[in-house]
C-alpha positions as protocol buffer text, in pm:
chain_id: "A"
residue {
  index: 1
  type: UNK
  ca { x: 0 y: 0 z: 0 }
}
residue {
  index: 2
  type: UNK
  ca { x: 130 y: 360 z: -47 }
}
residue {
  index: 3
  type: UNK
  ca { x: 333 y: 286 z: -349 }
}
residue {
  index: 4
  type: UNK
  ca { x: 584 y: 48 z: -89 }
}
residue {
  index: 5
  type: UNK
  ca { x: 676 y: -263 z: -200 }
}
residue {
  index: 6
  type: UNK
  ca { x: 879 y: -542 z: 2 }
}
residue {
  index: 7
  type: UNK
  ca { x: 1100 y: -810 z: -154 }
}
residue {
  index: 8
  type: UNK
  ca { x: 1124 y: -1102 z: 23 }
}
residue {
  index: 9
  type: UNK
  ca { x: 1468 y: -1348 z: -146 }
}
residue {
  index: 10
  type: UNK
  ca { x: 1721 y: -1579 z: -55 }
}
residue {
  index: 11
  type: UNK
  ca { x: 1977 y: -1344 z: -213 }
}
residue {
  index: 12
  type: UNK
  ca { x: 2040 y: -963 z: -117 }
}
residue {
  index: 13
  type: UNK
  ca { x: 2213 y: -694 z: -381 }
}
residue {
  index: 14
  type: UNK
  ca { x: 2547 y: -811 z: -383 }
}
residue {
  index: 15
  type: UNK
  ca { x: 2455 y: -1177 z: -386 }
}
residue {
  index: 16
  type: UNK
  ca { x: 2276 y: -1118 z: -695 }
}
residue {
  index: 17
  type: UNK
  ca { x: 2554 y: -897 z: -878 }
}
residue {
  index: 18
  type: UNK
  ca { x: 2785 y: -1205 z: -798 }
}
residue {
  index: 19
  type: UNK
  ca { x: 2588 y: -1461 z: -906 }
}
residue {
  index: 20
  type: UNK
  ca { x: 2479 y: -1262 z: -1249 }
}
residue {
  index: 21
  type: UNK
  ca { x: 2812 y: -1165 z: -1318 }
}
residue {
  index: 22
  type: UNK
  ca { x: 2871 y: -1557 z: -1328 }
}
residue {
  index: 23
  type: UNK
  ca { x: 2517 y: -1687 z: -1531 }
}
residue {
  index: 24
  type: UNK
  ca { x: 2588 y: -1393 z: -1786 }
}
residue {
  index: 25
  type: UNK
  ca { x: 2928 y: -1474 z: -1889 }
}
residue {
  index: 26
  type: UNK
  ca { x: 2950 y: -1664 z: -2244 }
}
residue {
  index: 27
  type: UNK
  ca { x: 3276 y: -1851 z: -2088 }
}
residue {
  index: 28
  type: UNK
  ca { x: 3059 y: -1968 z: -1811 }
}
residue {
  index: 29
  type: UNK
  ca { x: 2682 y: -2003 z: -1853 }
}
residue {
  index: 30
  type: UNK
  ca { x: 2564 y: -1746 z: -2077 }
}
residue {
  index: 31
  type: UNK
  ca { x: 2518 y: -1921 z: -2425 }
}
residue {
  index: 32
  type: UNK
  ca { x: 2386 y: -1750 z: -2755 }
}
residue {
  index: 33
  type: UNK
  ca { x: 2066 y: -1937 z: -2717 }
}
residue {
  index: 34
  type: UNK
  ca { x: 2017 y: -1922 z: -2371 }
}
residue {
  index: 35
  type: UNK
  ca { x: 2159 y: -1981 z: -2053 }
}
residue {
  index: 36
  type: UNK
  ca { x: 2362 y: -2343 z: -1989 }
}
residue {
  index: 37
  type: UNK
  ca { x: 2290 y: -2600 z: -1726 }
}
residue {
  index: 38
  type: UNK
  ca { x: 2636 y: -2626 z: -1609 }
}
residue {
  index: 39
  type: UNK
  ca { x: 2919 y: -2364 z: -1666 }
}
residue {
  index: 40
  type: UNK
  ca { x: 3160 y: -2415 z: -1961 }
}
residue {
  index: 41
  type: UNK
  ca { x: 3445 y: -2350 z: -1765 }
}
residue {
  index: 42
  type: UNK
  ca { x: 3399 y: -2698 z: -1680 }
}
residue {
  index: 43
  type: UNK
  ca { x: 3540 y: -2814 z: -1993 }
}
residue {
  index: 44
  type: UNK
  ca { x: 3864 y: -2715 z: -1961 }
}
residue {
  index: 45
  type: UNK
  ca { x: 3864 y: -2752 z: -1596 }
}
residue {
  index: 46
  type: UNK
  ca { x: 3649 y: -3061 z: -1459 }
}
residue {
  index: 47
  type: UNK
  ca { x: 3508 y: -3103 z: -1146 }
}
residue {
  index: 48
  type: UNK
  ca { x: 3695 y: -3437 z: -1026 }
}
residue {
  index: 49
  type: UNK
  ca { x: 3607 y: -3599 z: -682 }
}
residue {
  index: 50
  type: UNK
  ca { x: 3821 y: -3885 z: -527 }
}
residue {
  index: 51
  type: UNK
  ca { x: 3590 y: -4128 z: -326 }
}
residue {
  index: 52
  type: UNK
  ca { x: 3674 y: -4473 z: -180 }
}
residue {
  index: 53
  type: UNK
  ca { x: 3956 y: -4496 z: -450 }
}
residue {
  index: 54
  type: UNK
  ca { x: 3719 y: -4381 z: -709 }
}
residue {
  index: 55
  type: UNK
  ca { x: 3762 y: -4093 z: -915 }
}
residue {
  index: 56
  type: UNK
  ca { x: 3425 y: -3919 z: -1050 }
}
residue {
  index: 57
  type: UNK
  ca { x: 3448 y: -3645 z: -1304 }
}
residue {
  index: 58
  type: UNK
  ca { x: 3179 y: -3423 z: -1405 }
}
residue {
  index: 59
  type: UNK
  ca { x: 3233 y: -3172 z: -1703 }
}
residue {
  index: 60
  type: UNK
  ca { x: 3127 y: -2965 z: -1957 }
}
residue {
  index: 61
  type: UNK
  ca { x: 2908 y: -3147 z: -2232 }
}
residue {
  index: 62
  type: UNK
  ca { x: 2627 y: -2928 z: -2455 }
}
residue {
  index: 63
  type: UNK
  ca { x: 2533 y: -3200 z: -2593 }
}
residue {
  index: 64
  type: UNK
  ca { x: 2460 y: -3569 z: -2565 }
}
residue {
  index: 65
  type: UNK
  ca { x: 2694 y: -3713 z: -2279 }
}
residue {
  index: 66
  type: UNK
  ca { x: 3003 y: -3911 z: -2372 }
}
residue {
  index: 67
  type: UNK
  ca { x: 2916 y: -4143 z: -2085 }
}
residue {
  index: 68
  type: UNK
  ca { x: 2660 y: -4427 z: -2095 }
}
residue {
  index: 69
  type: UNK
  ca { x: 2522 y: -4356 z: -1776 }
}
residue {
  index: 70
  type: UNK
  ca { x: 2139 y: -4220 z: -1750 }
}
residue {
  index: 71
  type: UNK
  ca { x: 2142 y: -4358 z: -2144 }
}
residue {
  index: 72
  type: UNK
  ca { x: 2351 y: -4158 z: -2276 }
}
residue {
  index: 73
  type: UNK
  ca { x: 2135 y: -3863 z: -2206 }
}
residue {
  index: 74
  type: UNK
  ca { x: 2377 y: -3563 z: -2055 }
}
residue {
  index: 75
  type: UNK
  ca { x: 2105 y: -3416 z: -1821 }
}
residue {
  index: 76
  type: UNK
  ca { x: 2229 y: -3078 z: -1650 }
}
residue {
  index: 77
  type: UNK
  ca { x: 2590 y: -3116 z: -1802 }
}
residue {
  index: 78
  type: UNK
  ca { x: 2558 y: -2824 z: -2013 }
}
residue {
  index: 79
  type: UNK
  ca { x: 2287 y: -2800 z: -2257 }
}
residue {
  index: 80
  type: UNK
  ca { x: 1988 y: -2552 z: -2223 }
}
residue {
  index: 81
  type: UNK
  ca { x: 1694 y: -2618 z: -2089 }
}
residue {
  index: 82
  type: UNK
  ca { x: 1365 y: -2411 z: -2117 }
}
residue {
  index: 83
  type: UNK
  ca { x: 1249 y: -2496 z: -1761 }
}
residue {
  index: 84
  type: UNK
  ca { x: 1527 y: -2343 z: -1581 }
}
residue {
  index: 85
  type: UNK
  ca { x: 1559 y: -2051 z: -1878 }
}
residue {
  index: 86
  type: UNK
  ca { x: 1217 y: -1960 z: -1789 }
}
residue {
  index: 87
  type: UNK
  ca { x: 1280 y: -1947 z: -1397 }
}
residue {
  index: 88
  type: UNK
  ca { x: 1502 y: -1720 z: -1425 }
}
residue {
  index: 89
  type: UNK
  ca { x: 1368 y: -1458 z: -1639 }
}
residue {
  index: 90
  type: UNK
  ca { x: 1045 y: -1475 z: -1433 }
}
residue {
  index: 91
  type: UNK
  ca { x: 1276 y: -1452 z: -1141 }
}
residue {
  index: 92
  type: UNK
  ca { x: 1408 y: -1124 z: -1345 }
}
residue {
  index: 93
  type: UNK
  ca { x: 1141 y: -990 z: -1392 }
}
residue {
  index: 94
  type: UNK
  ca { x: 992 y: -985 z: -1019 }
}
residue {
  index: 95
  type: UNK
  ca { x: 1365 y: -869 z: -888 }
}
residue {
  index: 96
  type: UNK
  ca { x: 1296 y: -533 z: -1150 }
}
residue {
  index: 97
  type: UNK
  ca { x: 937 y: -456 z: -993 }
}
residue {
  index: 98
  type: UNK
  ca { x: 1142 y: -429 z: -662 }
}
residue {
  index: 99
  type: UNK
  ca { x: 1482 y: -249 z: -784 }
}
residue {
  index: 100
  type: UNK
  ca { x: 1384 y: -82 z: -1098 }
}
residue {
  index: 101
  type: UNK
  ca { x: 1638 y: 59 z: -1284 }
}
residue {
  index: 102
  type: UNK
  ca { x: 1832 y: 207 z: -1030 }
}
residue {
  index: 103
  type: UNK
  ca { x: 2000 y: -201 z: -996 }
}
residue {
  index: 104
  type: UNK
  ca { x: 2208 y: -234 z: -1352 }
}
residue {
  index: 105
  type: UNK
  ca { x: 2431 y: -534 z: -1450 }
}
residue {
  index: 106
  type: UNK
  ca { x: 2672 y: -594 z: -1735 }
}
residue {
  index: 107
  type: UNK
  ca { x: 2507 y: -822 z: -1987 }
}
residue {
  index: 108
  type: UNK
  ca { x: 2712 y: -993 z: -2109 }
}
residue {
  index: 109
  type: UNK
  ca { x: 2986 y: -989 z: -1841 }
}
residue {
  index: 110
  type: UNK
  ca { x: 3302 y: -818 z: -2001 }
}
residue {
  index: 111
  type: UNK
  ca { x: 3110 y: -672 z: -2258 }
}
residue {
  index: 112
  type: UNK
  ca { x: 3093 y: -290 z: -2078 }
}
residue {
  index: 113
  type: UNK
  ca { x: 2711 y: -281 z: -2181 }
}
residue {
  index: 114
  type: UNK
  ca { x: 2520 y: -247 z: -1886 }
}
residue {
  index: 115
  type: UNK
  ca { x: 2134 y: -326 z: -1867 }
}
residue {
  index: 116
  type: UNK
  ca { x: 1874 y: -327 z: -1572 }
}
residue {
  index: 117
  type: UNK
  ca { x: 1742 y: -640 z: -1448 }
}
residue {
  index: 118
  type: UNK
  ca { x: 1404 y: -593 z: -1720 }
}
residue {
  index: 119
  type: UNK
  ca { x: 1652 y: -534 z: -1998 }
}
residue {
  index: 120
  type: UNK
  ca { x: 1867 y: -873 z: -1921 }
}
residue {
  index: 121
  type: UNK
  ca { x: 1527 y: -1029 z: -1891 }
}
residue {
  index: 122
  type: UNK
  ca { x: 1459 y: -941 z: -2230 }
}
residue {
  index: 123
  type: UNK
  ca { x: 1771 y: -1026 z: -2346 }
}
residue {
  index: 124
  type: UNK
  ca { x: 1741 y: -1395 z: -2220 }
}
residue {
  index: 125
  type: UNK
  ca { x: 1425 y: -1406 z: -2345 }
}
residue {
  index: 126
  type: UNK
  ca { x: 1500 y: -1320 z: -2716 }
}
residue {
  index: 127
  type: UNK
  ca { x: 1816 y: -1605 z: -2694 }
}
residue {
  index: 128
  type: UNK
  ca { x: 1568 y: -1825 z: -2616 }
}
residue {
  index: 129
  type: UNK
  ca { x: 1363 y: -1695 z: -2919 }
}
residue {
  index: 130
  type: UNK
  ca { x: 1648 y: -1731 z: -3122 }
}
residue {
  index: 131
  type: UNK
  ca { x: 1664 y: -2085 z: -3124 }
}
residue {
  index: 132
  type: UNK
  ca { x: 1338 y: -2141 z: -3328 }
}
residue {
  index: 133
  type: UNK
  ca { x: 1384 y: -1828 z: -3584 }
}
residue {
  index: 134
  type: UNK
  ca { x: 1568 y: -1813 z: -3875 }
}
residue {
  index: 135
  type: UNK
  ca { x: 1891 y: -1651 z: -3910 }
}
residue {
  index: 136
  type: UNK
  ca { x: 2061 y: -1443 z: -4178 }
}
residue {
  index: 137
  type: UNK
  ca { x: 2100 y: -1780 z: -4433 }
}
residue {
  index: 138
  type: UNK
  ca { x: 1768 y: -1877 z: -4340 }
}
residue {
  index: 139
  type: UNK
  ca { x: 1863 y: -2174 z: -4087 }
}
residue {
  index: 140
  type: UNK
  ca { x: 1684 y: -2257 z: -3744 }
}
residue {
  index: 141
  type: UNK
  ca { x: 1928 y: -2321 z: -3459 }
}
residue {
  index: 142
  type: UNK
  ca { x: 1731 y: -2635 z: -3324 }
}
residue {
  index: 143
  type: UNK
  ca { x: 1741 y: -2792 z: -3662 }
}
residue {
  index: 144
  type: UNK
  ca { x: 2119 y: -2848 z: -3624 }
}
residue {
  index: 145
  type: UNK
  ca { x: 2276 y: -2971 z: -3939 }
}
residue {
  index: 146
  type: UNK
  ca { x: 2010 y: -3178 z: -4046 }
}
residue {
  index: 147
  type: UNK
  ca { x: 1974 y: -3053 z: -4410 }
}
residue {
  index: 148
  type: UNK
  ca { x: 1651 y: -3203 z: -4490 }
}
residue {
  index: 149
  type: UNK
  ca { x: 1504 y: -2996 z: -4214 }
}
residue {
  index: 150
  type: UNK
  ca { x: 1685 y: -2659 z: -4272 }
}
residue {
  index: 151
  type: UNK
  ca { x: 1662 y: -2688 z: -4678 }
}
residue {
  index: 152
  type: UNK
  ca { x: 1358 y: -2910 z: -4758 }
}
residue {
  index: 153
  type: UNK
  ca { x: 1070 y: -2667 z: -4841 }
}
residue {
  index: 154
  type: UNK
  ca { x: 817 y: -2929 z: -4727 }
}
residue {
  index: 155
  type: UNK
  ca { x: 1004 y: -2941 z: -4374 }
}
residue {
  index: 156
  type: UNK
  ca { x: 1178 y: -2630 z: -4284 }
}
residue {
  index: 157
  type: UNK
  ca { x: 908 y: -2489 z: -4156 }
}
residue {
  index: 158
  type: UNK
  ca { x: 788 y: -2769 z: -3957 }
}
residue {
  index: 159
  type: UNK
  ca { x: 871 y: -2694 z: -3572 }
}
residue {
  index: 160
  type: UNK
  ca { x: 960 y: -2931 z: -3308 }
}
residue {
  index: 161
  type: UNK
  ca { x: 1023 y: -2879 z: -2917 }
}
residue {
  index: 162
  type: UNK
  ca { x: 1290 y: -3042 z: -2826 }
}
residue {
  index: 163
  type: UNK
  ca { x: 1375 y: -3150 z: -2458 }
}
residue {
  index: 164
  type: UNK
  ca { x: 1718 y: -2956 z: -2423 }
}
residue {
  index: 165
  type: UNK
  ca { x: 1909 y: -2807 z: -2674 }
}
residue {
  index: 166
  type: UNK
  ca { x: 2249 y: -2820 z: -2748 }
}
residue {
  index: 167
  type: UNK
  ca { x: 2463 y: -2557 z: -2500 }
}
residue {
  index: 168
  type: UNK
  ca { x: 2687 y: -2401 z: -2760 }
}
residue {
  index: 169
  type: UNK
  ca { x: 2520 y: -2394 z: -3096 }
}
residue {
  index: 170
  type: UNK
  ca { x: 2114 y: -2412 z: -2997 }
}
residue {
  index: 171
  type: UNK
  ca { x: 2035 y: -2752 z: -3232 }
}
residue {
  index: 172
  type: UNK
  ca { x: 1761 y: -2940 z: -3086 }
}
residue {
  index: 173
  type: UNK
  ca { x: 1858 y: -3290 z: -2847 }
}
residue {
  index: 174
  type: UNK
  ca { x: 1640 y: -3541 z: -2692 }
}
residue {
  index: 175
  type: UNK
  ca { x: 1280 y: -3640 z: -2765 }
}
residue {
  index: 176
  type: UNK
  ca { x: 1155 y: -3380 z: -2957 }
}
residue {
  index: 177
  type: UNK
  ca { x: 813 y: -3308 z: -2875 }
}
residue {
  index: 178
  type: UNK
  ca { x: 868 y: -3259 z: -2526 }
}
residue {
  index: 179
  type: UNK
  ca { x: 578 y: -2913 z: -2524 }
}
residue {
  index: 180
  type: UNK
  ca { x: 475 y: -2999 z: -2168 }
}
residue {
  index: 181
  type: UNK
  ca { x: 771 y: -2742 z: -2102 }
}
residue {
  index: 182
  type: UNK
  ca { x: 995 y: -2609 z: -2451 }
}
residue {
  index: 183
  type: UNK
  ca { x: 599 y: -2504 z: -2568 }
}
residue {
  index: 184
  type: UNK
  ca { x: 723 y: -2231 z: -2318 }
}
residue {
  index: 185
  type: UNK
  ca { x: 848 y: -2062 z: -2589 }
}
residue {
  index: 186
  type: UNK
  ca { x: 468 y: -1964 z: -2702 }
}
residue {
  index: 187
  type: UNK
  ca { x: 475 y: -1768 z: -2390 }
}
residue {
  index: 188
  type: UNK
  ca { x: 808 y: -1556 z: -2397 }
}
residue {
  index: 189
  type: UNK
  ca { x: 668 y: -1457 z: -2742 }
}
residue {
  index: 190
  type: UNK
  ca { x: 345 y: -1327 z: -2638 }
}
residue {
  index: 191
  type: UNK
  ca { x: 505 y: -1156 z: -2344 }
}
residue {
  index: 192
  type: UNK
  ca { x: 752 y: -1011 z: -2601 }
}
residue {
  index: 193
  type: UNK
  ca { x: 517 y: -887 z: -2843 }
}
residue {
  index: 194
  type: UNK
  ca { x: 310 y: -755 z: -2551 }
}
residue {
  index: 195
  type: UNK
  ca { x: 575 y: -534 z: -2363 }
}
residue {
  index: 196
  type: UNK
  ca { x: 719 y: -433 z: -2760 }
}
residue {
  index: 197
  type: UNK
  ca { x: 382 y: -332 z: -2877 }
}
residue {
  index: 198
  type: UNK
  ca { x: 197 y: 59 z: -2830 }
}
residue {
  index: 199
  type: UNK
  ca { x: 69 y: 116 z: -2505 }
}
residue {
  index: 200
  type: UNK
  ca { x: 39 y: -256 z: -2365 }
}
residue {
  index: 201
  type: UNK
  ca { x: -155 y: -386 z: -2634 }
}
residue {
  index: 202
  type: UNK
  ca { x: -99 y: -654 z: -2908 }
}
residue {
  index: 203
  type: UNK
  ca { x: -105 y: -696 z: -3235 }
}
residue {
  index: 204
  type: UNK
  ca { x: -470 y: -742 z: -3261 }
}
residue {
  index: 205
  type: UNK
  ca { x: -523 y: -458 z: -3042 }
}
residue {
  index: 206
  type: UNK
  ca { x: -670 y: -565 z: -2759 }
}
residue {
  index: 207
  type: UNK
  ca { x: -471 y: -473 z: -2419 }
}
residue {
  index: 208
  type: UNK
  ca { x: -156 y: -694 z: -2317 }
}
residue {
  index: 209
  type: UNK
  ca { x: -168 y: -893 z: -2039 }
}
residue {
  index: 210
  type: UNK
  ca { x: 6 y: -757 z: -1748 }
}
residue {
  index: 211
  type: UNK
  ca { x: 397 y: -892 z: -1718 }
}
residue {
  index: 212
  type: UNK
  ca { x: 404 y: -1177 z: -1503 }
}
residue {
  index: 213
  type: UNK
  ca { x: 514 y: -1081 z: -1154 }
}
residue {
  index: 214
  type: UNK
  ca { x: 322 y: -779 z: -1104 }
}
residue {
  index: 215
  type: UNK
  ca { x: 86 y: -844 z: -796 }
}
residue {
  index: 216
  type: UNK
  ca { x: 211 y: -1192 z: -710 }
}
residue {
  index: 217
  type: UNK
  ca { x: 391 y: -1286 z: -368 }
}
residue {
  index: 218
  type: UNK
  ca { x: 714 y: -1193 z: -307 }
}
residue {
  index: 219
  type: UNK
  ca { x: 678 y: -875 z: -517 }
}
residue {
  index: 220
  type: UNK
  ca { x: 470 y: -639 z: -320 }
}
C-alpha cells in the first residue's frame, strides 16, 4: 500500500551482482541461445572428486553425454533447458518490480554494456527466441545440421520442441516433442510482443496482459 513494496529473497544486492556476473558470462553459462545448465568453464577444468579410491568427473558437455550412464542422455551437463531458462527470467522480472532501474548489471559480463534487471530479462528471453527463428541464411538453430530440415521446403518450416538443446550452438537434443515445457516458448513470445507493442496492447489490439510478476507474492 502507499506505493511500498517489500522483496522477500534468498539473495540480497550483492549476492545477486555475484551470481549474475557468473550466469551472464559466455565462458561460463551465458550461451547465444540461452543460458547453460552447467558452466563451460567446466570443460577445460572438470570437477573431479576422489571417493573410496574412485575418481568421479563431471564436465562440460552441450550435448549428448560421452558417458553411458542415465542412457547416454547428458542431463544438466551443459545444454539448455527451457524450464530453468524460464525461472530465471520470471525470477528477473519480479527482482525489476522491486529495484527498478536504479540495480544495472553488465550483460554480457566483459562486454561494458550495462542493462537493468528488465533489460537482461529481455535479453534472455530473445536467446531463447532465437533458437526457433531463422537466421541471416535462413537456418533454425534447433534444426542443427540436419539438411533435410533446414533446406527441404516441405520441412523447414515444420517446428519441433525439443527436450534440451544443445549448450553451444542451440540444435535441438532429446525427444523432440517434449511441449509440456519447450511449448514455453509460445509464452516468452506473447510476453515479447506484448511489452514491444503501443501502449500494452498486441497486435490485434486488444490490451496486453500484465507482465508476469506484477501483484504476485514476493513482489509487493
Amino acid at each position: 500500500s502507499g506505493g511500498q513494496r517489500y522483496l522477500l529473497s534468498l539473495v540480497g544486492e550483492e549476492q545477486l551482482r555475484a551470481i549474475l556476473r557468473r550466469m551472464l558470462d559466455p565462458d561460463e553459462f551465458l550461451s547465444d541461445y540461452g543460458i547453460r545448465s552447467l558452466s563451460k568453464y567446466h570443460f577445460d577444468h572438470p570437477y573431479v572428486l576422489e571417493f573410496e579410491g574412485t575418481t568421479l568427473t563431471v564436465h562440460y558437455e552441450p550435448a549428448e553425454s560421452h558417458s553411458g550412464m542415465f542412457g547416454g542422455n547428458s542431463n544438466w551437463r551443459g545444454p539448455i533447458w527451457f524450464p530453468m531458462n524460464y525461472m530465471l527470467i520470471d525470477a528477473l522480472r519480479r527482482f525489476h518490480e522491486y529495484w527498478g532501474d536504479d540495480l544495472t548489471v553488465e550483460c554480457p559480463t566483459g562486454s561494458n554494456s550495462v542493462m537493468t534487471l528488465e533489460q537482461v530479462a529481455d535479453e534472455l528471453s530473445n536467446r531463447l527466441i532465437r533458437i526457433f527463428t531463422r537466421d541471416a541464411n535462413g537456418n533454425r538453430a534447433f534444426h542443427g545440421d540436419n539438411e533435410l530440415f533446414q533446406r527441404d521446403p516441405h520441412w523447414h518450416d515444420y517446428i519441433q520442441f525439443n527436450e534440451y538443446f544443445h549448450g553451444d550452438d542451440g540444435a535441438g537434443i532429446g525427444a523432440s516433442h517434449q511441449t509440456g515445457w519447450t511449448g514455453l516458448i509460445a509464452n516468452l513470445i506473447q510476453e515479447q510482443g506484448e511489452r514491444l507493442s503501443p501502449a500494452g496492447h498486441d497486435a490485434a489490439g486488444e490490451p496486453g496482459a500484465q507482465s508476469r510478476g506484477k501483484g504476485s507474492a514476493g513482489s509487493d
